[in-house]
MARSELO-818755 format. One record per atom (N, C-alpha, C): residue number from 1; residue in three letters; atom name; x, y negated, z negated. Coordinates in Angstrom, 3 decimals. Each point is the difference from the previous one (the first is absolute). Example, Ala and Ser with C-alpha at 12.3 -4.5 7.8 and 13.67 -1.06 7.14 Angstrom:
BEGIN
i:1&aa:Ala&at:N&xx:13.190&yy:5.690&zz:-7.800
i:1&aa:Ala&at:CA&xx:-0.890&yy:-1.190&zz:0.000
i:1&aa:Ala&at:C&xx:0.900&yy:-1.200&zz:0.000
i:2&aa:Ser&at:N&xx:-0.350&yy:-1.050&zz:0.720
i:2&aa:Ser&at:CA&xx:0.820&yy:-1.190&zz:-0.060
i:2&aa:Ser&at:C&xx:-0.770&yy:-1.090&zz:-0.730
REM end
This chain:
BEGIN
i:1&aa:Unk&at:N&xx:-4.888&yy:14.413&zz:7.138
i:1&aa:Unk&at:CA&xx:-0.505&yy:-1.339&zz:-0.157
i:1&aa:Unk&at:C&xx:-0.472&yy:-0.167&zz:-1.437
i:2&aa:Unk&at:N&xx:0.425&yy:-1.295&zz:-0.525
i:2&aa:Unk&at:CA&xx:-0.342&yy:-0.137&zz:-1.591
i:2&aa:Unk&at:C&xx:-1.463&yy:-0.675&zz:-0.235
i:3&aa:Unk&at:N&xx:-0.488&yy:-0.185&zz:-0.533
i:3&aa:Unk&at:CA&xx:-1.299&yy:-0.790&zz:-0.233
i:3&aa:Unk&at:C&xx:0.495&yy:-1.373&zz:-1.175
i:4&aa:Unk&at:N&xx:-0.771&yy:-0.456&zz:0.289
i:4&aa:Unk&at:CA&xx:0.000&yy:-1.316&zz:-0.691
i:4&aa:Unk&at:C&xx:-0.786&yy:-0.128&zz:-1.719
i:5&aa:Unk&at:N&xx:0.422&yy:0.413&zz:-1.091
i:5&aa:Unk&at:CA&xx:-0.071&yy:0.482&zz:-1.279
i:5&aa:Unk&at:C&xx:-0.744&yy:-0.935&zz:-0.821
i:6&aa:Unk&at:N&xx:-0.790&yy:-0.066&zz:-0.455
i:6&aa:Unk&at:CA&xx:-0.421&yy:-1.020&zz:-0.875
i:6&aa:Unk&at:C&xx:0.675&yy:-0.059&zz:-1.215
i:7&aa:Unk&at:N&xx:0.358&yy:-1.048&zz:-0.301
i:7&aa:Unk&at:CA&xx:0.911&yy:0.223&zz:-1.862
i:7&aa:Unk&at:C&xx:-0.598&yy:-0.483&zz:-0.806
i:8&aa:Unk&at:N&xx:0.707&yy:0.874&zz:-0.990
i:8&aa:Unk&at:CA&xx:-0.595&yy:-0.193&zz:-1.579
i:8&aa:Unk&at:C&xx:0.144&yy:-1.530&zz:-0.559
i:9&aa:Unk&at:N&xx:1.268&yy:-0.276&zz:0.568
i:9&aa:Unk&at:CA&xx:0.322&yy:-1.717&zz:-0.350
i:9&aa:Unk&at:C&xx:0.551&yy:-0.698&zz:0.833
i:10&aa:Unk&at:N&xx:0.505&yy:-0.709&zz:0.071
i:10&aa:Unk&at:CA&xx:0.628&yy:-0.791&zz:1.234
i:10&aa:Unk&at:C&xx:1.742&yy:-0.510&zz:-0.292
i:11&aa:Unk&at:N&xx:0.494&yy:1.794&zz:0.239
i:11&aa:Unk&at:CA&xx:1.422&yy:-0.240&zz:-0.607
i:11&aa:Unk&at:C&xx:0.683&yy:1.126&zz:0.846
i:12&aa:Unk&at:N&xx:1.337&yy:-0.802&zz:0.365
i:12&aa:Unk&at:CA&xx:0.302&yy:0.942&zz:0.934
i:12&aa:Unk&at:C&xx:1.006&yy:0.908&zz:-0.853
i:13&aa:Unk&at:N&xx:-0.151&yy:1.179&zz:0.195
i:13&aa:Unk&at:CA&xx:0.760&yy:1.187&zz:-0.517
i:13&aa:Unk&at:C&xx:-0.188&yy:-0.270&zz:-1.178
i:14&aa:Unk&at:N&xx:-0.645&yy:-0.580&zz:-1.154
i:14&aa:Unk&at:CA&xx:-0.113&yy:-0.246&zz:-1.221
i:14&aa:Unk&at:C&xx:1.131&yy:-0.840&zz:-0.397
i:15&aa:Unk&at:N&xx:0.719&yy:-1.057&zz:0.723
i:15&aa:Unk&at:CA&xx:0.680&yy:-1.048&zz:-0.467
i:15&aa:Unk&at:C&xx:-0.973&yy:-1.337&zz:0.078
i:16&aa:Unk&at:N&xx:-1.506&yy:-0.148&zz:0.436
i:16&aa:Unk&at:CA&xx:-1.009&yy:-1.075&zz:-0.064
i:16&aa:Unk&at:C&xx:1.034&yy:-0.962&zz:0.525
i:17&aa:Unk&at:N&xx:0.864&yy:0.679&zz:1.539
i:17&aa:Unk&at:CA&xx:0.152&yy:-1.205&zz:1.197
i:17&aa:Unk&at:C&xx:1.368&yy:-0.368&zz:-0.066
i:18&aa:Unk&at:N&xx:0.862&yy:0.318&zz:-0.938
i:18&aa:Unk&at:CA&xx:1.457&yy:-0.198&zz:-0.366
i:18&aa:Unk&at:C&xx:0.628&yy:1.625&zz:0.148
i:19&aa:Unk&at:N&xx:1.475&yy:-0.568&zz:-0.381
i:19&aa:Unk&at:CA&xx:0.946&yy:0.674&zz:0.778
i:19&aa:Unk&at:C&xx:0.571&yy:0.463&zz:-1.218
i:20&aa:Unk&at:N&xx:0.298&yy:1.384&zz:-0.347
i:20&aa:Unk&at:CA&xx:0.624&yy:0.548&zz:-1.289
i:20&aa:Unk&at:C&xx:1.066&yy:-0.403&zz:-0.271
i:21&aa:Unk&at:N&xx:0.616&yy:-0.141&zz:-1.303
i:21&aa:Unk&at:CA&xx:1.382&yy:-0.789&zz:-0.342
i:21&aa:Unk&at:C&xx:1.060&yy:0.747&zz:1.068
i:22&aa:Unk&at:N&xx:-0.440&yy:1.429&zz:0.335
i:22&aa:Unk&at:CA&xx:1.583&yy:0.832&zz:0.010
i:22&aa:Unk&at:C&xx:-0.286&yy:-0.582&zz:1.885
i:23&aa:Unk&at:N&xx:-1.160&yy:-0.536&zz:0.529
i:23&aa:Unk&at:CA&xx:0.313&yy:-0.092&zz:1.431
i:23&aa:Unk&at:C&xx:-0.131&yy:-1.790&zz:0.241
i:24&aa:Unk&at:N&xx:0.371&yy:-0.447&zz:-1.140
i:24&aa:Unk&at:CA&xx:-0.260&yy:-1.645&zz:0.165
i:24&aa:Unk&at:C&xx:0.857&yy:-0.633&zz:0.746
i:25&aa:Unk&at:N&xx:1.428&yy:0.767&zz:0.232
i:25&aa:Unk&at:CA&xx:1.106&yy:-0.701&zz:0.674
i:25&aa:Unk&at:C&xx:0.236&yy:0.469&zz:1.714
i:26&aa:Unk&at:N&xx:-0.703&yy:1.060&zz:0.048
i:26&aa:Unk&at:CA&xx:0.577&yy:0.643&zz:1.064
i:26&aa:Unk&at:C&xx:-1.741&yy:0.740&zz:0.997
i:27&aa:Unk&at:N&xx:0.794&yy:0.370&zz:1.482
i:27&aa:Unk&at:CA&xx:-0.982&yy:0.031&zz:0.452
i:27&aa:Unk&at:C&xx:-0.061&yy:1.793&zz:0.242
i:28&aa:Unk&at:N&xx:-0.762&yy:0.659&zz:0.049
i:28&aa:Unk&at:CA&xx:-0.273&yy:1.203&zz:0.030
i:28&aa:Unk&at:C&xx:-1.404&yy:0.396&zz:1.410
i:29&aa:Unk&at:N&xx:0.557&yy:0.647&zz:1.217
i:29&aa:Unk&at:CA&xx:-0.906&yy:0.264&zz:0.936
i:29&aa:Unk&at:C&xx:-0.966&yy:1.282&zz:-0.289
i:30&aa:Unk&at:N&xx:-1.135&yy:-0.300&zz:-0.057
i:30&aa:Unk&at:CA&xx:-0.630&yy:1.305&zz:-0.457
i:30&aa:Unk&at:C&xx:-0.116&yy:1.071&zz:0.577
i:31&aa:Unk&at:N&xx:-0.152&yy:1.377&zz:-0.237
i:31&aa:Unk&at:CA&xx:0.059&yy:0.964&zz:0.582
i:31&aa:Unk&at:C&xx:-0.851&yy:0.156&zz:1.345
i:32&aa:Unk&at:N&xx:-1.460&yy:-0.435&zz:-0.446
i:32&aa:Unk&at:CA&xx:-0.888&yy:0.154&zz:1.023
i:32&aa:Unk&at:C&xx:-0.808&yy:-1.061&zz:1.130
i:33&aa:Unk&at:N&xx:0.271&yy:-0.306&zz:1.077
i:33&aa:Unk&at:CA&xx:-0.433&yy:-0.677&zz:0.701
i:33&aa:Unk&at:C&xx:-1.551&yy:0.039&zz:0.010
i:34&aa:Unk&at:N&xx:-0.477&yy:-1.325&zz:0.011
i:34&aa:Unk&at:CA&xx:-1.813&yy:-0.022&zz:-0.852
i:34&aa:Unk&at:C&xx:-0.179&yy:0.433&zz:1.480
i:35&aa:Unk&at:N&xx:-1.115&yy:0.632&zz:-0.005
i:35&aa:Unk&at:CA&xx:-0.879&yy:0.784&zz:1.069
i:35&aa:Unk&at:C&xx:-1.714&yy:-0.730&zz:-0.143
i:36&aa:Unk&at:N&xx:0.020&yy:-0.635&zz:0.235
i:36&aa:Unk&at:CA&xx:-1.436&yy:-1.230&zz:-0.029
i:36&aa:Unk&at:C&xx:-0.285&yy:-0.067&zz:1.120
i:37&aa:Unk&at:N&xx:-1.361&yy:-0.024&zz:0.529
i:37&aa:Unk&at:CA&xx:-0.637&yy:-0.334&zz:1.573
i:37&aa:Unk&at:C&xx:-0.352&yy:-1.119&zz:0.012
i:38&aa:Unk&at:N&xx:-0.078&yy:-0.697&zz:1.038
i:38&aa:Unk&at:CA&xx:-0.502&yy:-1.704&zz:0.173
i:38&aa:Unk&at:C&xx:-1.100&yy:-0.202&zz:-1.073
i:39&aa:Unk&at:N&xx:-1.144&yy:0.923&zz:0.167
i:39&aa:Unk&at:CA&xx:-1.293&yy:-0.346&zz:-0.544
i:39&aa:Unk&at:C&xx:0.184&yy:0.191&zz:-2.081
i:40&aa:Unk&at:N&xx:1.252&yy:0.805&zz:-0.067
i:40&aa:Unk&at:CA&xx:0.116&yy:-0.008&zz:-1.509
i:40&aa:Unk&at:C&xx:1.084&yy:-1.284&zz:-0.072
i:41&aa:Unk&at:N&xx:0.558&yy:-0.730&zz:0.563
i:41&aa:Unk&at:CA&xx:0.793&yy:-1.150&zz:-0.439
i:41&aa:Unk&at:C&xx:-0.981&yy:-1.366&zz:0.245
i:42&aa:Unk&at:N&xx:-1.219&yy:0.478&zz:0.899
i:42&aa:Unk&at:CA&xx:-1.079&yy:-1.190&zz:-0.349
i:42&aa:Unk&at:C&xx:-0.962&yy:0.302&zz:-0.981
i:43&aa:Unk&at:N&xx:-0.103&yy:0.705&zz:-0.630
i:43&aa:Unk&at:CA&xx:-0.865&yy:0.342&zz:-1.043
i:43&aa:Unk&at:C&xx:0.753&yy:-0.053&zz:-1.436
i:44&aa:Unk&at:N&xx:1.329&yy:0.417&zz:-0.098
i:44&aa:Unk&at:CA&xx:0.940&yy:0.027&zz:-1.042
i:44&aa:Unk&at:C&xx:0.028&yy:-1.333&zz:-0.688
i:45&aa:Unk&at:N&xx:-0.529&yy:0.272&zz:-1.491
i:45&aa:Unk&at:CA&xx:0.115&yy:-1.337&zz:-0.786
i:45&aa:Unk&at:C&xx:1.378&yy:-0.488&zz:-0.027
i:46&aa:Unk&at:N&xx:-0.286&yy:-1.699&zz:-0.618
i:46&aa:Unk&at:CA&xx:1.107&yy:-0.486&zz:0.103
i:46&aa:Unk&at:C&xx:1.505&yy:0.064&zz:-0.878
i:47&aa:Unk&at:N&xx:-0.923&yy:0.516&zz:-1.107
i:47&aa:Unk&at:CA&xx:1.538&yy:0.684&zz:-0.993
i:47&aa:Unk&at:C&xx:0.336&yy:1.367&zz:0.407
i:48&aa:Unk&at:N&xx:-0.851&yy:0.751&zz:0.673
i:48&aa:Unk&at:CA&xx:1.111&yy:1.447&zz:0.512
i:48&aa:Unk&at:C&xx:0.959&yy:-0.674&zz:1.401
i:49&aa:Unk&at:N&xx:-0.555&yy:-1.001&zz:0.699
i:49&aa:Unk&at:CA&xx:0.891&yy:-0.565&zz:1.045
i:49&aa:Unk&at:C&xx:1.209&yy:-0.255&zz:-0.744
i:50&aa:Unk&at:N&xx:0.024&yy:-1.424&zz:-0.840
i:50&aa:Unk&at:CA&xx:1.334&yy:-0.195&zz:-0.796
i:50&aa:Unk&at:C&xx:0.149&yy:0.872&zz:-0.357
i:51&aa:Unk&at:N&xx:0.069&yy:1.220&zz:-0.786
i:51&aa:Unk&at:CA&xx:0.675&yy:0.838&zz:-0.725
i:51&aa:Unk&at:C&xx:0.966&yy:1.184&zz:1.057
i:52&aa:Unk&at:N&xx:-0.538&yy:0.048&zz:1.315
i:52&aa:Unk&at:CA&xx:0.397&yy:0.527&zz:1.250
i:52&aa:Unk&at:C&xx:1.309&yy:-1.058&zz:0.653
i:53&aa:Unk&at:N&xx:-0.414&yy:-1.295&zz:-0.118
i:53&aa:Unk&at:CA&xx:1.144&yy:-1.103&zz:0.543
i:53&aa:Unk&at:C&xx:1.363&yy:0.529&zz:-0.744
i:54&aa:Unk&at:N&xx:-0.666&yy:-0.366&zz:-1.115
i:54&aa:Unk&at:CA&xx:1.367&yy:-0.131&zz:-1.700
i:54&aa:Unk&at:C&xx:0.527&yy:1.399&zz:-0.236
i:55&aa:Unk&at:N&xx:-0.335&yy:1.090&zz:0.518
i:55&aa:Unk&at:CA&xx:0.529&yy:1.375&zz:0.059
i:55&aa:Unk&at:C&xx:1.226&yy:0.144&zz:1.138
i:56&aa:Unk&at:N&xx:-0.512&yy:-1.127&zz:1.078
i:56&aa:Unk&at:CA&xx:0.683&yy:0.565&zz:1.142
i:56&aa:Unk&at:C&xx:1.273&yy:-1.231&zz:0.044
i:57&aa:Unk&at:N&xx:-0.077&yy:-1.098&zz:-0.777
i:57&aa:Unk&at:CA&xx:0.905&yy:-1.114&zz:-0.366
i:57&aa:Unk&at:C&xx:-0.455&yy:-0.932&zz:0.942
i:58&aa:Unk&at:N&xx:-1.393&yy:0.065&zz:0.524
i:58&aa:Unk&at:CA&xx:-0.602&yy:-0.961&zz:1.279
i:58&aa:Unk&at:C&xx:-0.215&yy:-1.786&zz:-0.923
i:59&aa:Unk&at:N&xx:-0.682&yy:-0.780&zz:0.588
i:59&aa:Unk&at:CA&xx:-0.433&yy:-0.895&zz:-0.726
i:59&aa:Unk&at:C&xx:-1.209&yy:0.098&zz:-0.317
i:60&aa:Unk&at:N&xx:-0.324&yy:-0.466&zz:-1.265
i:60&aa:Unk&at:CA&xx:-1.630&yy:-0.297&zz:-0.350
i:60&aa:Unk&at:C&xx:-0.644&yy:-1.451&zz:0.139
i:61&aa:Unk&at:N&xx:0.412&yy:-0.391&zz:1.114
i:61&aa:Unk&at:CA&xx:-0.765&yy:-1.386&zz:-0.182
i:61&aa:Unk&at:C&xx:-1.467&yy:-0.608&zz:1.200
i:62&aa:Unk&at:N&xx:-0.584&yy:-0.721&zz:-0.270
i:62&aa:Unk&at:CA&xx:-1.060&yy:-0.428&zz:0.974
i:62&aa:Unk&at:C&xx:-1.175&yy:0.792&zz:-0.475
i:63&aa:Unk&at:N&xx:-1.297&yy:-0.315&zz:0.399
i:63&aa:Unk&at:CA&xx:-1.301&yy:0.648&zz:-0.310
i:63&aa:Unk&at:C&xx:0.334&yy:1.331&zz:0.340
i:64&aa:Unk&at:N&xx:-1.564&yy:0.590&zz:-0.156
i:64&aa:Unk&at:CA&xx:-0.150&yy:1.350&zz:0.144
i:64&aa:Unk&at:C&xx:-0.322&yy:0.249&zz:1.365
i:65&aa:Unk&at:N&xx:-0.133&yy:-1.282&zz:1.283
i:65&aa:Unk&at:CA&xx:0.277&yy:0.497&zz:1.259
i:65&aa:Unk&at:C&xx:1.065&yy:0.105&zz:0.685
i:66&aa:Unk&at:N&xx:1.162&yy:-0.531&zz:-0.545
i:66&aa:Unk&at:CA&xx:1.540&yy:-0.038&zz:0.155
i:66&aa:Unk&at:C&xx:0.390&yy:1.140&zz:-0.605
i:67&aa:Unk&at:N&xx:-0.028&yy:0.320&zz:-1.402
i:67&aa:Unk&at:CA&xx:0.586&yy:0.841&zz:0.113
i:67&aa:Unk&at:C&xx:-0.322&yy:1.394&zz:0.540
i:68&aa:Unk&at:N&xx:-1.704&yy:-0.139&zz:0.452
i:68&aa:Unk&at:CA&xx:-0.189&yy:1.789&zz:0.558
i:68&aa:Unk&at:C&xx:0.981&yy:-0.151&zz:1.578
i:69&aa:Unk&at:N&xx:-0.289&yy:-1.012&zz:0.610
i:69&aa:Unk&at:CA&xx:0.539&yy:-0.204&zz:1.143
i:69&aa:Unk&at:C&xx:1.504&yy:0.530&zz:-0.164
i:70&aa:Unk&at:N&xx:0.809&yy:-0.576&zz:-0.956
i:70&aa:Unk&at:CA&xx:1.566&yy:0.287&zz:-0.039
i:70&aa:Unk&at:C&xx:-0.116&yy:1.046&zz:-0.472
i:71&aa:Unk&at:N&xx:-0.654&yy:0.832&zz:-0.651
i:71&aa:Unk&at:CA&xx:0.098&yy:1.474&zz:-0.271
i:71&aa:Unk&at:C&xx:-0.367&yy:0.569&zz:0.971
i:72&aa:Unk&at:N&xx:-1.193&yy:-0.336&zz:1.057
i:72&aa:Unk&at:CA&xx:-0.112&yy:1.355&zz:0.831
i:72&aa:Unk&at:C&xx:1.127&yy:-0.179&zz:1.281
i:73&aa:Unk&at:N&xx:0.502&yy:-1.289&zz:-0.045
i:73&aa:Unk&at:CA&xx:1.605&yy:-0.167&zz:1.117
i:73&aa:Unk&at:C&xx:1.044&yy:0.623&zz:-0.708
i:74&aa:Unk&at:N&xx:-0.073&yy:0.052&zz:-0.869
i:74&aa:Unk&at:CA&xx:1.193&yy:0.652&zz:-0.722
i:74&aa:Unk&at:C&xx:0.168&yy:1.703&zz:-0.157
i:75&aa:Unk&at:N&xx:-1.428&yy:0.359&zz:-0.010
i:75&aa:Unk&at:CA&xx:0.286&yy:1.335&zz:0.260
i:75&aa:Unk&at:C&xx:-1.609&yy:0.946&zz:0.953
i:76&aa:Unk&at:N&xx:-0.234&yy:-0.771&zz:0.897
i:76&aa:Unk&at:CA&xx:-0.804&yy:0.830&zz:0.892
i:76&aa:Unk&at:C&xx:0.811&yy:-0.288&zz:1.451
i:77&aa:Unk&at:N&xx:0.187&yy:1.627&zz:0.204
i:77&aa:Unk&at:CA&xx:0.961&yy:-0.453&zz:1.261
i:77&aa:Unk&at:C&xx:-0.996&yy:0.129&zz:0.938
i:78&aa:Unk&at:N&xx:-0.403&yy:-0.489&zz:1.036
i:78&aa:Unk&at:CA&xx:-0.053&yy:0.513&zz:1.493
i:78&aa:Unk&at:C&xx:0.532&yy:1.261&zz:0.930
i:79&aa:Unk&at:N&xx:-1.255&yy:0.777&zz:0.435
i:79&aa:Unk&at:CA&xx:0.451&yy:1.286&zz:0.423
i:79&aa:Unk&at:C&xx:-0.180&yy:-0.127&zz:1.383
REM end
């Protein structure tokens, strides 16, 4: 289980929220499926949310109660 990180700035992977020239055209699935518990996707600020959407090619749109909602449907499964 990962913990929820405080950052130095508010930039994801050090592109500050954009997408590097060499991955601007194309979509790339990331290696690791995020491992987040309910209570860290309600606590998770709202630029590590987008930066989690825009990694996974999800959408970033609507407040910060839409999008925790579409992030934790998108990847908290039911056991």
């Amino acid at each position: 289980m990962e913990s929820v990180e405080k950052p130095t700035s508010n930039r994801c992977n050090g592109t500050n929220g954009k997408r590097e020239k060499e991955q601007s055209g194309s979509f790339q699935m990331p290696v690791h499926y995020p491992r987040y518990t309910r209570a860290n996707y309600e606590t998770m600020p709202e630029w590590k949310i987008d930066c989690l959407l825009r990694e996974y090619g999800l959408p970033v749109t609507g407040d910060l109660d839409q999008k925790r909602k579409y992030a934790m449907g998108a990847f908290l499964w039911s056991h």
